[in-house]
VEXLUMPA-42236 format. One record per residue (C-alpha): residue in one letter; x, y, z. Coordinates in steps of 0.02 Angstrom, whole numbers, padded with zeros to 5 digits, always signed. Last residue first. Example, Ala and Ser with C-alpha at 12.3 -4.5 7.8 and 13.67 -1.06 7.14 Angstrom:
residues 2
s+00684-00053+00357;a+00615-00225+00390;
//
This chain:
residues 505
x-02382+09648+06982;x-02576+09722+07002;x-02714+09652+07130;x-02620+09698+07283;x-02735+09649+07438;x-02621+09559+07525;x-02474+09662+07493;x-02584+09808+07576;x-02614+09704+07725;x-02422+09698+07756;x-02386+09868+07713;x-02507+09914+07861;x-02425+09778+07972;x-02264+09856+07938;x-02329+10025+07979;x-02321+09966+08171;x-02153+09918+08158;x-02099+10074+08098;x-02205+10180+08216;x-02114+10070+08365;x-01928+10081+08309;x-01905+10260+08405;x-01992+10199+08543;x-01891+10043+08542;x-01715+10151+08525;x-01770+10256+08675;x-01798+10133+08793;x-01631+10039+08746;x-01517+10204+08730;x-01383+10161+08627;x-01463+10192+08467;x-01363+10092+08327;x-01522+09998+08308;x-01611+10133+08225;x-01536+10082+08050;x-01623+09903+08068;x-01769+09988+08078;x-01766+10110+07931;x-01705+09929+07809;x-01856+09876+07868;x-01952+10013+07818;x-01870+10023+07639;x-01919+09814+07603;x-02081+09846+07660;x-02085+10011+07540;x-02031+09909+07378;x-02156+09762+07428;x-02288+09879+07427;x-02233+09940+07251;x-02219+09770+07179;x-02384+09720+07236;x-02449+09849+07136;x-02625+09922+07216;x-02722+09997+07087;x-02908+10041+07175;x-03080+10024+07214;x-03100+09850+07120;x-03287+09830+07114;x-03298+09876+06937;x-03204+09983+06844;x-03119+10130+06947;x-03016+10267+06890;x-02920+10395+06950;x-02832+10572+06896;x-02664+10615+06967;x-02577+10780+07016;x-02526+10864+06845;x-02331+10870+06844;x-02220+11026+06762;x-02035+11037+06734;x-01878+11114+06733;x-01741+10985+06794;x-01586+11069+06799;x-01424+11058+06699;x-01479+10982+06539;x-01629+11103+06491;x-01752+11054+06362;x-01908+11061+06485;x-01994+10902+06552;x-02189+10894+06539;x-02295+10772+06634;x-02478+10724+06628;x-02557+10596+06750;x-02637+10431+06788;x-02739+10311+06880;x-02793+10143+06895;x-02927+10026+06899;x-02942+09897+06744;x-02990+09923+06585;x-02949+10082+06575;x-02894+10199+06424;x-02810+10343+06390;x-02858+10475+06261;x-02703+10508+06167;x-02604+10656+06174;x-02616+10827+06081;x-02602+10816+05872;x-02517+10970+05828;x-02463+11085+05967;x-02391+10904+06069;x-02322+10837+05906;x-02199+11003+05902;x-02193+11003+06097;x-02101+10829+06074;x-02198+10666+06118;x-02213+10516+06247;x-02371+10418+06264;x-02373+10260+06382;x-02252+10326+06529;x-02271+10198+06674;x-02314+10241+06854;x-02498+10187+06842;x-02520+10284+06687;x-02408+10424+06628;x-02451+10540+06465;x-02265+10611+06439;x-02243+10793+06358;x-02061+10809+06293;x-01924+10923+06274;x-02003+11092+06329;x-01930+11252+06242;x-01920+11388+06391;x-02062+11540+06420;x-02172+11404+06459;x-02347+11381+06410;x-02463+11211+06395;x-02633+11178+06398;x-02710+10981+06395;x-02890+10927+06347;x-02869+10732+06365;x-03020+10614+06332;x-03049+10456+06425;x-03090+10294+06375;x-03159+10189+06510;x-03180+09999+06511;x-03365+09907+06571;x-03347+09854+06737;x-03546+09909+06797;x-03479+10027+06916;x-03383+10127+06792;x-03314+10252+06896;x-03199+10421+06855;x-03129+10495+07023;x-03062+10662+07000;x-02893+10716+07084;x-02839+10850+06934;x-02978+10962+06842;x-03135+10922+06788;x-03196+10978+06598;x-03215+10799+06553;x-03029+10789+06582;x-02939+10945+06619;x-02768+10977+06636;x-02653+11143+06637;x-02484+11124+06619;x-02373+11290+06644;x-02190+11275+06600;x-02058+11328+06724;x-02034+11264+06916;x-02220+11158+06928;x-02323+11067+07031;x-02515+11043+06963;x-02666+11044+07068;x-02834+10991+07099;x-02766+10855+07226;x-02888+10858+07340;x-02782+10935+07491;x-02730+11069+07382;x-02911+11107+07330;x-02961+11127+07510;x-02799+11228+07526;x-02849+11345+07423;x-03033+11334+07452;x-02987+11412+07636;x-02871+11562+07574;x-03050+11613+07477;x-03034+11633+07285;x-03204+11650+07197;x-03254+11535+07084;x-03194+11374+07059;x-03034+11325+07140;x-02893+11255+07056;x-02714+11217+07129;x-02554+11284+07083;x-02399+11234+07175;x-02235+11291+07154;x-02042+11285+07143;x-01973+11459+07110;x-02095+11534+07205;x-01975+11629+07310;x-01802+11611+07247;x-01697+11465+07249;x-01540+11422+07296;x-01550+11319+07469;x-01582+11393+07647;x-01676+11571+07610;x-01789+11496+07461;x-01840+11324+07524;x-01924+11290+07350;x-02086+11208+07375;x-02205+11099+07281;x-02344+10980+07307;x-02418+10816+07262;x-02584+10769+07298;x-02585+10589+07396;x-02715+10453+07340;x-02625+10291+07430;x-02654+10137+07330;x-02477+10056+07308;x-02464+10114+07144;x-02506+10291+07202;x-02352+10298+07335;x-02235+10194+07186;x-02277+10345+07077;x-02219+10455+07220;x-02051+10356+07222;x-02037+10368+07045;x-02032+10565+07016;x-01918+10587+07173;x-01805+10452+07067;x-01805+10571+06924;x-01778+10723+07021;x-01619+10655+07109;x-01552+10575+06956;x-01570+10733+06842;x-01365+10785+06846;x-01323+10625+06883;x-01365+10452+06851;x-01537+10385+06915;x-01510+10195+06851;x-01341+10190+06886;x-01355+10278+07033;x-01462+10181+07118;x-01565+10318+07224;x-01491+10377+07424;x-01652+10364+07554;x-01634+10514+07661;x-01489+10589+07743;x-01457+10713+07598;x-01533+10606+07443;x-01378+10691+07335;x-01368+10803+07162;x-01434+10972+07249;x-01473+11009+07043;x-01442+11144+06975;x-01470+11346+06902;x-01645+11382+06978;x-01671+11237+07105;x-01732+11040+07097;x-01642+10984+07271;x-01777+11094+07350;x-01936+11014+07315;x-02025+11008+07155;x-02110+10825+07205;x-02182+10876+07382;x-02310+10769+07461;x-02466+10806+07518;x-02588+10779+07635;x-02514+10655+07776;x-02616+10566+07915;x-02661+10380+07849;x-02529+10345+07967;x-02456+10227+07819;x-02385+10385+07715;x-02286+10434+07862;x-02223+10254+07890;x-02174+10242+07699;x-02093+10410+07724;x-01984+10394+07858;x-01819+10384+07772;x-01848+10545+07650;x-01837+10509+07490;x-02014+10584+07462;x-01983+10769+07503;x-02055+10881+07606;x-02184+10765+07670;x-02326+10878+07701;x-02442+10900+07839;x-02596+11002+07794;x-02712+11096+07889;x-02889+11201+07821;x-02997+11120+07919;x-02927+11131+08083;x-02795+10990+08139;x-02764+10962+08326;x-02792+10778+08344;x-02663+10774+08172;x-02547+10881+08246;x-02517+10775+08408;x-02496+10620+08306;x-02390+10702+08177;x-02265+10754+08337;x-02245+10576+08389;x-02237+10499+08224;x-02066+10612+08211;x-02004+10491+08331;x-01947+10544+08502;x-01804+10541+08483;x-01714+10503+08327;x-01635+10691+08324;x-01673+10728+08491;x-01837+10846+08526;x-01827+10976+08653;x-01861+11114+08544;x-02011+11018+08451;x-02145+11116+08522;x-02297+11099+08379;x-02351+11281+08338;x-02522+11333+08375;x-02699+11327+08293;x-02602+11212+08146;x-02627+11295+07986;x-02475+11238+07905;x-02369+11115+07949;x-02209+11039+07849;x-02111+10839+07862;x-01952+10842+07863;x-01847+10690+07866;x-01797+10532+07980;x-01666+10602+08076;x-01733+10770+08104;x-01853+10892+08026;x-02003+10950+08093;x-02051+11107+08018;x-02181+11256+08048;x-02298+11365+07950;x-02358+11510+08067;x-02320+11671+07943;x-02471+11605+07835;x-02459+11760+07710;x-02626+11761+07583;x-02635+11820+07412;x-02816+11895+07341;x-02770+12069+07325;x-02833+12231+07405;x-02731+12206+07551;x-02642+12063+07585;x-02731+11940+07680;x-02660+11886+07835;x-02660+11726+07920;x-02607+11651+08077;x-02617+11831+08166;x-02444+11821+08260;x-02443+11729+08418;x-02368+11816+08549;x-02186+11795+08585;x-02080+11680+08703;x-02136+11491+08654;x-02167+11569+08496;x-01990+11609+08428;x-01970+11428+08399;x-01813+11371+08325;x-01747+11184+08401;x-01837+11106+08249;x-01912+11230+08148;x-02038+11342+08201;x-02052+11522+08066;x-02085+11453+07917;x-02180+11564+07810;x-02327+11512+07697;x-02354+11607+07549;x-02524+11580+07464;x-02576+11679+07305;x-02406+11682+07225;x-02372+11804+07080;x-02195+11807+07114;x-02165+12018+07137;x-02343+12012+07214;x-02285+11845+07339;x-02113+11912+07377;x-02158+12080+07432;x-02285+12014+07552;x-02159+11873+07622;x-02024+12030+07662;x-02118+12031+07838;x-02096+11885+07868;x-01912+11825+07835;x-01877+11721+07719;x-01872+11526+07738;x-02017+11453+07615;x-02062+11287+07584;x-02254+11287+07513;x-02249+11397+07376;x-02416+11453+07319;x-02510+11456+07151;x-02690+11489+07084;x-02791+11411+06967;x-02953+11458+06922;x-02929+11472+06729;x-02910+11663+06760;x-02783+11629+06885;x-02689+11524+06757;x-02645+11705+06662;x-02544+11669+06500;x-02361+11710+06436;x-02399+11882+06485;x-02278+12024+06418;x-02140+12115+06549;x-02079+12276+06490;x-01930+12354+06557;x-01928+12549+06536;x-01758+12675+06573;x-01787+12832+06630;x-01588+12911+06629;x-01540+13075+06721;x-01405+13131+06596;x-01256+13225+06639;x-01172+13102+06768;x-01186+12952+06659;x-01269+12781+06687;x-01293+12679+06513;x-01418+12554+06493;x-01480+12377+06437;x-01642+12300+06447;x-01724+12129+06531;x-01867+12078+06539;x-01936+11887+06568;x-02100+11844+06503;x-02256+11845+06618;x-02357+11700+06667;x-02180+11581+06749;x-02189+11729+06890;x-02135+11913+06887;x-01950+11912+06824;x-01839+12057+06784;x-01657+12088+06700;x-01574+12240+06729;x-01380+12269+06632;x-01274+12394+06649;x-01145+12502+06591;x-01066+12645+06671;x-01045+12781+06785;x-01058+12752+06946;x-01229+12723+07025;x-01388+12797+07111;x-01543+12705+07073;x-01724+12745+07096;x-01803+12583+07053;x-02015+12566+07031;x-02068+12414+07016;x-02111+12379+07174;x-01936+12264+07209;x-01882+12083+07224;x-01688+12073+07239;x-01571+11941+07140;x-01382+11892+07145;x-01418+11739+07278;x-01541+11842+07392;x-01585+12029+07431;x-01749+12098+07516;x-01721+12264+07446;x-01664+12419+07553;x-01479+12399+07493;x-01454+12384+07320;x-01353+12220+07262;x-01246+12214+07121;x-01203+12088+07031;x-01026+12070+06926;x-01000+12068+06748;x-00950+12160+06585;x-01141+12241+06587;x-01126+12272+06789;x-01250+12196+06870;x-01441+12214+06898;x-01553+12042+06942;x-01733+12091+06963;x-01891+12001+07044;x-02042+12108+07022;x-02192+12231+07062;x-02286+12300+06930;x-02267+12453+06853;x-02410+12506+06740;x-02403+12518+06569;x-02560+12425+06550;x-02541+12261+06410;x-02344+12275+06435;x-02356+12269+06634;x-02195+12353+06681;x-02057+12384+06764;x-01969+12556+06783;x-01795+12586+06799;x-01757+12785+06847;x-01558+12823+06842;x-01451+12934+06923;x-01249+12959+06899;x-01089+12948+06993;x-00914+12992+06937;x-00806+12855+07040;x-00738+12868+07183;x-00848+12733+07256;x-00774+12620+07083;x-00596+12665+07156;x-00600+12651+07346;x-00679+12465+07285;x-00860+12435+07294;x-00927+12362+07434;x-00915+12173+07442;x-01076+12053+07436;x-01072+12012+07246;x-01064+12205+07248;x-01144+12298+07372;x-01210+12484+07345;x-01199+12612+07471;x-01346+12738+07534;x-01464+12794+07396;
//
């Protein structure tokens, strides 16, 4: 092959001078022998990565086919591979010499298949370049890979033609979306997908016009199949996004959550009390809490998951979304089931949730007011020990238990009395990340009360979007700093109706 990079430096006069040898690595399915395409990290067995030009390469890892033709100096190394949280990780050790041609196997086992359970996964932040998105979704095992390609003051569609907006893969059921777009200025991000064109937000200021603006125009435009996404809930504008009435989905494995870390800060958006979110986990913690405080206050928003691969640390997939679809998967049920909150987010363990044999973002009524019991039929894999499995009902954990318990007894049914909601957590064992998997919510109504609505969690956002408009006022242009405090303003009379209708502390 040509040269080989380093940690992102050639090799030395020395090591390029070295005796060379030739090695076959081959990855592959355990149960069929067959290679299967991957993510791979190869270095140097007393250190140092090494990346192989050809591959789509990021932070010390390369996806591949499966098949690895490798030309190297003589030496040690060491391959590990990845092909999605269903499949073990490989990894084998070997020897390059320039007598033998080495054929070196890595076998991969499956943990457990979700798509054969009807669930199916996609990463909905992604920053790589297009056309590397089909190798990242087979060597990831993601079904839908959206691409952003419009972000902010980058929109190579103003001069090109429109790309197809979706395109299968072929012979496969995963689907590239290479017209996702961002918006993602002073008060936040928020994502588009599926839009029949990209929004034009290259002349847009970083307060100016509001971001309200832009989710007004996609939401007359929306098809079916979009969603609009708050990227992540700590974001400033979220409490006026959320009282639109025109966001999807909001992202709970987002960015700040990556492979090896924590991105330990709120950026620009709403910073957490530290004391009571310390550091490493704070971040993810309070991201946890602010979308329980969205479903206490009586908005039904799926979560989602994305991992910004190609601007923060994370590969492809790394932070996902699987969401269940019975029968045959179309790209359109996908996002249908997104949208519904049949889902779970995950970065690691794999929680599967059924209650009553229905997945995620049912609706369980008892018109006459009598209380509701509910069974719990829970499945859990992860290729890393998992600390604790949390039963969570209207934001508050009432069954907590190890993976030991968890095997033996399962959790609790859960029981209503009074409308509500709830979901299923798992948190891994690791200390310097937060690995974990969330179930979207469940709900329940008794009686003629439709829904939870905590007065404390309405007050919590009135208090946030007032503390967003008083920021604004260091805008020195008058017209432009009462547009931009307008949306806030008006989602102040939204909060305000919700705190009159709170029937929960």
């Amino acid at each position: 092959m040509a040269g080989i990079l380093v940690s992102g430096s050639i090799f030395s006069p020395e090591a390029k001078a070295a005796p060379q040898g030739k090695a076959l690595v081959v990855i592959v399915d355990e149960a069929n022998k067959q290679p299967m395409p991957c993510r791979v990290r190869l270095s140097f067995k007393d250190g140092g990565v090494i990346r192989i030009p050809g591959y789509p390469f990021y932070d010390g890892q390369f996806v591949c086919d499966g098949n690895l033709q490798l030309s190297l100096p003589e030496g040690d190394y060491v391959i590990e591979a990845e092909h999605g949280p269903g499949f073990t990780r490989g990894e084998s050790e070997f020897k390059v010499t320039p007598e033998a041609y080495g054929v070196i196997f890595v076998p991969l086992t499956r943990v457990t298949d979700p798509a054969a359970e009807g669930w199916y996964s996609g990463d909905l932040h992604i920053h790589r370049p297009v056309d590397e998105a089909e190798l990242h979704a087979k060597a990831e095992d993601l079904h839908i890979a959206p691409v952003i390609t419009w972000w902010n003051q980058n929109n190579p569609w103003l001069e090109n033609p429109l790309p197809e907006s979706v395109k299968q893969i072929p012979d496969t059921s995963r689907w590239i979306h290479p017209l996702a777009g961002e918006d993602e200025r002073g008060g936040g991000a928020l994502l588009y997908f599926n839009l029949p064109e990209p929004l034009n937000l290259t002349l847009a200021e970083q307060e100016y016009p509001s971001s309200i603006t832009f989710l007004d125009q996609a939401h007359a435009n929306r098809t079916p199949t979009t969603v609009i996404d708050i990227e992540k809930p700590f974001w400033w504008d979220t409490p006026t996004w959320i009282a639109s009435g025109k966001i999807d989905t909001v992202g709970i494995a987002h960015n700040h959550i990556q492979q090896n870390g924590m991105l330990d800060n709120e950026a620009w958006g709403k910073g957490r009390d530290l004391e009571k979110y310390p550091s490493p986990l704070g971040n993810a913690l309070w991201t946890q809490d602010l979308y329980y405080h969205i479903l206490n206050s009586g908005f039904r928003i799926a979560p989602s998951a994305g991992s910004a691969s190609g601007v923060l640390k994370n590969p492809v997939g790394h932070n996902r979304v699987y969401a269940h679809v019975e029968g045959e998967l179309t790209y359109e049920k996908w996002w249908t089931a997104l949208k519904a909150g049949k889902s779970f987010v995950t970065n690691g363990p794999l929680l599967r949730t059924l209650v009553n044999d229905l997945p995620p973002g049912y609706v369980f009524r008892s018109p006459g007011g009598a209380p509701r019991t509910l069974e719990l039929n829970v499945s859990l894999d992860s290729k890393n020990p998992i600390a604790v499995i949390e039963l969570i009902k209207n934001g508050e954990v009432i069954q907590s238990i190890s993976e030991a318990e968890f095997r033996k007894n399962g959790l609790n049914p859960v029981k209503f009395e009074s409308s509500g909601w709830f979901l299923v957590r798992a948190i891994g064992e690791k200390k310097e990340t937060f690995e974990f998997a969330s179930t979207a919510p469940y709900y329940v109504e008794i009686g003629d009360q439709p829904k939870h609505i905590s007065k404390k969690s309405v007050q919590f956002f009135i208090d946030w979007i007032q503390e967003r408009i008083s920021s604004l006022e260091a805008m020195e242009d008058p017209d432009k700093k009462i547009a931009a405090q307008k949306p806030h303003r008006e989602a102040l009379s939204v909060w305000a109706d919700l705190l009159a209708k709170a029937n929960a502390p």
